[in-house]
C-alpha positions as CSV (number, residue, x, y, z in Angstrom):
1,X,30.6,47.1,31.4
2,X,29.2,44.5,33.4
3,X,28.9,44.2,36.9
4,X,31.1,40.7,37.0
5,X,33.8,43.6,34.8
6,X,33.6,46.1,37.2
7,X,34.5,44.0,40.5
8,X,37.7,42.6,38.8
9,X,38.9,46.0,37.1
10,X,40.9,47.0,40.0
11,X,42.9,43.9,39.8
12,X,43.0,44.1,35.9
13,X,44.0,47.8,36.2
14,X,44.9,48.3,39.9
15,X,46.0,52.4,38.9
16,X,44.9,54.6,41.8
17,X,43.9,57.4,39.6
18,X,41.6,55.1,37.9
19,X,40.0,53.6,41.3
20,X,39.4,57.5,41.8
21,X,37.9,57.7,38.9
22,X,35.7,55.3,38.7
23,X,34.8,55.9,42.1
24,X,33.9,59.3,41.4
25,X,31.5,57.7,39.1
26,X,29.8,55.6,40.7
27,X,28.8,58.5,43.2
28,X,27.4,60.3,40.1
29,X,25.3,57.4,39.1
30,X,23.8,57.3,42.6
31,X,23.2,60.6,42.2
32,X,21.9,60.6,38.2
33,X,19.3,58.4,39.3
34,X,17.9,60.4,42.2
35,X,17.8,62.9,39.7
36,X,16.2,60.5,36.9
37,X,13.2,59.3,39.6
38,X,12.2,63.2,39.9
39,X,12.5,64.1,36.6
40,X,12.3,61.3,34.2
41,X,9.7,59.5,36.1
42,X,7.8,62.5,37.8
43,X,8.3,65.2,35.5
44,X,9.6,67.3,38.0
45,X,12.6,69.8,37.3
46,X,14.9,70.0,40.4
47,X,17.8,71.8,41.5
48,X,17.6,70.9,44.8
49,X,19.8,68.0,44.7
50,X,22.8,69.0,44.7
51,X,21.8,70.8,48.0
52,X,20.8,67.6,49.3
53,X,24.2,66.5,48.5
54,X,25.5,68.9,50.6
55,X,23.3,68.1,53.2
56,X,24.5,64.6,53.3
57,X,27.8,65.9,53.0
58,X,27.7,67.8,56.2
59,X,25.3,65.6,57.9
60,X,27.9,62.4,57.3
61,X,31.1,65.2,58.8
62,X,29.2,66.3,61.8
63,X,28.0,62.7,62.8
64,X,31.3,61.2,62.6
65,X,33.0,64.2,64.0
66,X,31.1,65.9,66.6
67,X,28.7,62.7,67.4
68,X,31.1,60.0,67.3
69,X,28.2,57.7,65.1
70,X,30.3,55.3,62.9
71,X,31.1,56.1,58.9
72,X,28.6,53.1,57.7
73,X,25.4,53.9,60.1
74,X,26.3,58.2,59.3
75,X,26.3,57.6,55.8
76,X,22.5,55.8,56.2
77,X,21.6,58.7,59.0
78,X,22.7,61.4,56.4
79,X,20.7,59.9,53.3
80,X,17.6,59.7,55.9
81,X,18.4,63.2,56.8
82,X,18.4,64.6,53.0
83,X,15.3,62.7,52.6
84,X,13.7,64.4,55.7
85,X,14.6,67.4,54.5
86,X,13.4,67.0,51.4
87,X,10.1,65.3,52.4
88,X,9.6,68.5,54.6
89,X,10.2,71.0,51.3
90,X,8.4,68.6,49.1
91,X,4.9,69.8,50.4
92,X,5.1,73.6,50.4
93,X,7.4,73.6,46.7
94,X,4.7,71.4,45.1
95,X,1.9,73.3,46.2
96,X,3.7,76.0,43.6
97,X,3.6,75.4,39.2
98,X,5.9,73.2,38.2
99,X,7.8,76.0,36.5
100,X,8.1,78.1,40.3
101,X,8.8,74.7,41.7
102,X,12.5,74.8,39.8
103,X,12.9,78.2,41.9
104,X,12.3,76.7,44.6
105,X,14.1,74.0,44.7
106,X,17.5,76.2,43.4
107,X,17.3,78.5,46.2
108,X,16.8,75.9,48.7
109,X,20.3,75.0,46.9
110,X,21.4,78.1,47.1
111,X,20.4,78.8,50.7
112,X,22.2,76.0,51.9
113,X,25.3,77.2,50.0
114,X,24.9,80.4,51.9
115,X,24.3,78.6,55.3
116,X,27.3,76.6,54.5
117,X,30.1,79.3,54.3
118,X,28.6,81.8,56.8
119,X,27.1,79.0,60.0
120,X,30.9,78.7,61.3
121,X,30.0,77.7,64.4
122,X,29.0,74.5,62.6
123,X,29.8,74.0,59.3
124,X,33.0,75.5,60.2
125,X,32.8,78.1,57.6
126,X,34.9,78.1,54.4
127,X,37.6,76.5,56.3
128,X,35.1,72.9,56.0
129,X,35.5,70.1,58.1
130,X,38.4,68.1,57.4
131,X,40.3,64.4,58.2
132,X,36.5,63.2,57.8
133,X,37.0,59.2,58.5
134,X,36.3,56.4,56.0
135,X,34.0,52.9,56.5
136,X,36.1,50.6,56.3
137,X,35.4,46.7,55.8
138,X,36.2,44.3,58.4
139,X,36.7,40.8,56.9
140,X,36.3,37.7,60.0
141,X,40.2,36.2,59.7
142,X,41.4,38.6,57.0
143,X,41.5,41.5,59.1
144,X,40.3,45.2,58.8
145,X,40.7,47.3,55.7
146,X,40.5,51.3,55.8
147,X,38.3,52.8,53.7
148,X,41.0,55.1,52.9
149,X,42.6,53.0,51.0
150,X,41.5,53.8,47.1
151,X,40.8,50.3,46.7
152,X,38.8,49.1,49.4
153,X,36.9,52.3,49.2
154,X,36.2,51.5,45.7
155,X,34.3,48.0,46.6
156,X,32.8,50.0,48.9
157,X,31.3,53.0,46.9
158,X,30.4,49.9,44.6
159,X,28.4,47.9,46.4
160,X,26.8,51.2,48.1
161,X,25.9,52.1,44.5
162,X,24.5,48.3,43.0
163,X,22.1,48.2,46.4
164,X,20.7,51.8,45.4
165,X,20.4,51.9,41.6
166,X,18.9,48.3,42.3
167,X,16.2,49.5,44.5
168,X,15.5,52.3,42.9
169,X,15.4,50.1,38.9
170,X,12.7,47.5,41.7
171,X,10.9,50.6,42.4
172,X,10.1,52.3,38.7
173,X,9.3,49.2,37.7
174,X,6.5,48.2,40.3
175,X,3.1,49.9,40.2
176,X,4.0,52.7,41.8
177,X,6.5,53.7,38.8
178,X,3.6,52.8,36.5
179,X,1.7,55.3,38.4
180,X,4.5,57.9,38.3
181,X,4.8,57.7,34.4
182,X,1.6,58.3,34.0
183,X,1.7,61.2,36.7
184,X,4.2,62.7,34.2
185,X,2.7,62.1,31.0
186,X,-1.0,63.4,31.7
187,X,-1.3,64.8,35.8
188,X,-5.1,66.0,35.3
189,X,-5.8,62.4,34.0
190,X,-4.1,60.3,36.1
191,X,-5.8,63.2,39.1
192,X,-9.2,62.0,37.0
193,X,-8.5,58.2,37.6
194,X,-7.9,58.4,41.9
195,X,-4.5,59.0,41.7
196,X,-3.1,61.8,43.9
197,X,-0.3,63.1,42.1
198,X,1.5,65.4,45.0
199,X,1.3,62.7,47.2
200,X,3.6,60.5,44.9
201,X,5.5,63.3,43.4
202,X,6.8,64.4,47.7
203,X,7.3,60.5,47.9
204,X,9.7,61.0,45.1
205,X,11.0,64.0,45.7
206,X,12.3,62.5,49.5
207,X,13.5,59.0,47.5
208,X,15.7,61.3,45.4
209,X,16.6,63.5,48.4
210,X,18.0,60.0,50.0
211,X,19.9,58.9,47.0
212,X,21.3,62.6,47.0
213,X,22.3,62.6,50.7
214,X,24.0,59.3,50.6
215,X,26.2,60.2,47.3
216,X,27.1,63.3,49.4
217,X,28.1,61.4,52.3
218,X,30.0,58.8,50.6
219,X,32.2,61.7,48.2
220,X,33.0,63.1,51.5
221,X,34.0,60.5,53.0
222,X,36.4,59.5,50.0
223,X,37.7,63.2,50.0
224,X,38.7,63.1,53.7
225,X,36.9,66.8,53.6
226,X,33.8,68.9,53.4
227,X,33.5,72.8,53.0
228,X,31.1,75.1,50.8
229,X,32.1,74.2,47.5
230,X,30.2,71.0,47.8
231,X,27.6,73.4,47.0
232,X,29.4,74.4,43.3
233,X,27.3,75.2,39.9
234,X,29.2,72.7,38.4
235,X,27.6,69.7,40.1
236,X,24.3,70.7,39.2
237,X,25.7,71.4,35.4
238,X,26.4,68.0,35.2
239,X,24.0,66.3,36.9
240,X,21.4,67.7,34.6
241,X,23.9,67.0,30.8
242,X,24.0,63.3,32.0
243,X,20.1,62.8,33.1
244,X,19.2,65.1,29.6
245,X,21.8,62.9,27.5
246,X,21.1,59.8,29.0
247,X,17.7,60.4,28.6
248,X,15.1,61.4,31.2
249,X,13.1,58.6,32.0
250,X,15.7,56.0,30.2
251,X,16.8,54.1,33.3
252,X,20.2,52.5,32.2
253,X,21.6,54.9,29.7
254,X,21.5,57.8,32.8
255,X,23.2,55.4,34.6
256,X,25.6,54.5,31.6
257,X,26.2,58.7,31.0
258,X,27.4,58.7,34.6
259,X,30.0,57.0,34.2
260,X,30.9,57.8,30.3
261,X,30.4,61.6,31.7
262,X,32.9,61.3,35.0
263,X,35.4,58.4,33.3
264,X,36.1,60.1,29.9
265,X,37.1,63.6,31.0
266,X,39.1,62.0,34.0
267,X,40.8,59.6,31.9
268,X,41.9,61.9,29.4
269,X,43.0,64.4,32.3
270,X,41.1,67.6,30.7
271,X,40.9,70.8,32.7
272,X,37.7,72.0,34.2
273,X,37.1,74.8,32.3
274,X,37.9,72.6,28.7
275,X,35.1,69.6,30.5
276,X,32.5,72.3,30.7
277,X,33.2,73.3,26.9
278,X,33.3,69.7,25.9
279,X,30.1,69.0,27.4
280,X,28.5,71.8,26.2
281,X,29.1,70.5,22.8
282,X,28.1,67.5,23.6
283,X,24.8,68.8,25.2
284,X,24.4,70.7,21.7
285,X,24.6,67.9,19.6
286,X,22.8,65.3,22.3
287,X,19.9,67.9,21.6
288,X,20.1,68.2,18.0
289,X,20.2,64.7,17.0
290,X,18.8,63.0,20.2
291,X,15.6,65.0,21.7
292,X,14.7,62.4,24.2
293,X,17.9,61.4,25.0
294,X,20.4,58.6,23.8
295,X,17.5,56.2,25.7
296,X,14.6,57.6,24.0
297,X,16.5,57.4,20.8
298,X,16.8,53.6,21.1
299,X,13.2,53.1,22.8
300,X,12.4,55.1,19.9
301,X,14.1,53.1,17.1
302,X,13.1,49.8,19.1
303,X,9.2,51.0,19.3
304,X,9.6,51.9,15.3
305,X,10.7,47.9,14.4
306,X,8.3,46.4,16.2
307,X,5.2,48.8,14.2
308,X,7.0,47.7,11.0
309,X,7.0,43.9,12.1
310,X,3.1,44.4,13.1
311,X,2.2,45.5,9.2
312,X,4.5,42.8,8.0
């Protein structure tokens, strides 16, 4: 679907529950390709974002809440914050194997989780934060329109979602994602050639923890709420079947997964526990017949023509 596509939908098909949905998606895509910079790009296994997620999450409900900051500046403040954060775990977790590095990063998950329902004096406990307020857009002669409102919100989490997939599709395609390909396919060579690798995989590592934060900021403030659960397995689950489906490293098809993966089981209103099943088989068969992905299937199949057109 094209962009042009998605701005009209919600006059084409102006159903609430499909505004949700799509909404929903579009957080996951911002969040997909946090994921996608770390992984694909870096090689780097994390589970750490969905506790950056969080910490967005919170960070956007006590800014608006206890400090008064408005809903657009707290959602930049709380993607800064999870970057922070992340930028400040980045040095000690890479100084670890790769392999102790995906420890790491799920019990900084987990940790937060844990901080979440027991730090009642902020967080509130399991009880969470709610009546969180919404940006809303103000329009010179048209008036102001609440963020609350399904469809407003859903220009909103749009545009929020086109600026950060588009700087983040500039970035892996400068030099510097040149340099984190090549950081992922051979680190003691590109190491060999004056490249530090840890210095670009913590850069990346806080890039993703920003795209985390903001998608956490901006779900919340859809929801109206925040409490523990923004912590749940299941977020992590399926941020990692989209990125491995889409293809690590395959920049447009993650982003396509997120919304095939959040749209599909929405729209044909399947219960959680039947999602999980569905994309397990799907995870199955993604793996069996695509390795690398849906992406790397087609780079694959694209790479393969263009070797037969050379001998030709």
């Amino acid at each position: 679907m094209s962009l042009a596509g998605l701005i009209l939908l919600p006059s084409i098909w102006p159903s609430s529950y499909v505004v949700n949905v799509l909404i929903l998606a579009f957080i996951f895509a911002i969040l997909a390709t946090g994921l996608n910079l770390i992984f694909g790009y870096t090689g780097l296994l994390s589970f750490g974002q969905v506790g950056f997620f969080g910490l967005g999450a919170y960070l956007y409900a006590l800014l608006t809440m206890d400090g008064g900051v408005s809903p657009w500046l707290s959602i930049l403040l709380a993607g800064i914050g999870s970057g922070f954060v992340a930028l400040l775990l980045g040095y000690p977790a890479l100084r670890v194997s790769r392999a102790s590095f995906v420890i790491v990063t799920l019990s900084v998950t987990l940790l937060a989780a844990l901080l979440a329902r027991n730090w009642v004096e902020i967080t509130r406990g399991p009880m969470g934060i709610p009546r969180l307020p919404a940006p809303s857009i103000d329009l010179l002669g048209l008036g102001t329109f609440s963020g609350h409102d399904p469809h407003v919100f859903y220009y909103i989490a749009l545009a929020i979602a086109v600026a950060s997939i588009g700087a983040i599709y500039l970035l892996v395609n400068s030099p510097i994602g040149r340099v984190l390909r090549a950081i992922n396919l051979d680190e003691p060579l590109a190491a060999s050639q004056g490249i530090s690798p840890k210095k670009y995989q913590i850069a990346a590592f806080a890039v993703a923890g920003i795209l985390s934060g903001i998608a956490g900021s901006l779900h919340v403030s859809h929801l109206g709420i925040v409490d523990p659960s923004i912590f749940d397995p299941y977020y992590s689950e399926m941020l990692l079947i989209i990125v491995i489906v889409g293809g690590p490293g395959s920049f447009w098809m993650v982003v396509v997964s997120s919304l095939v993966f959040m749209a599909i089981p929405e729209l044909l209103r399947m219960a959680p526990e039947l999602r999980m099943v569905l994309f397990g088989m799907v995870l199955v068969l993604a793996a069996m017949l695509f390795p690398t992905g849906v992406g790397g299937y087609f780079e694959q199949r694209k790479l393969a023509m263009w070797r037969r057109s050379l001998r030709s």
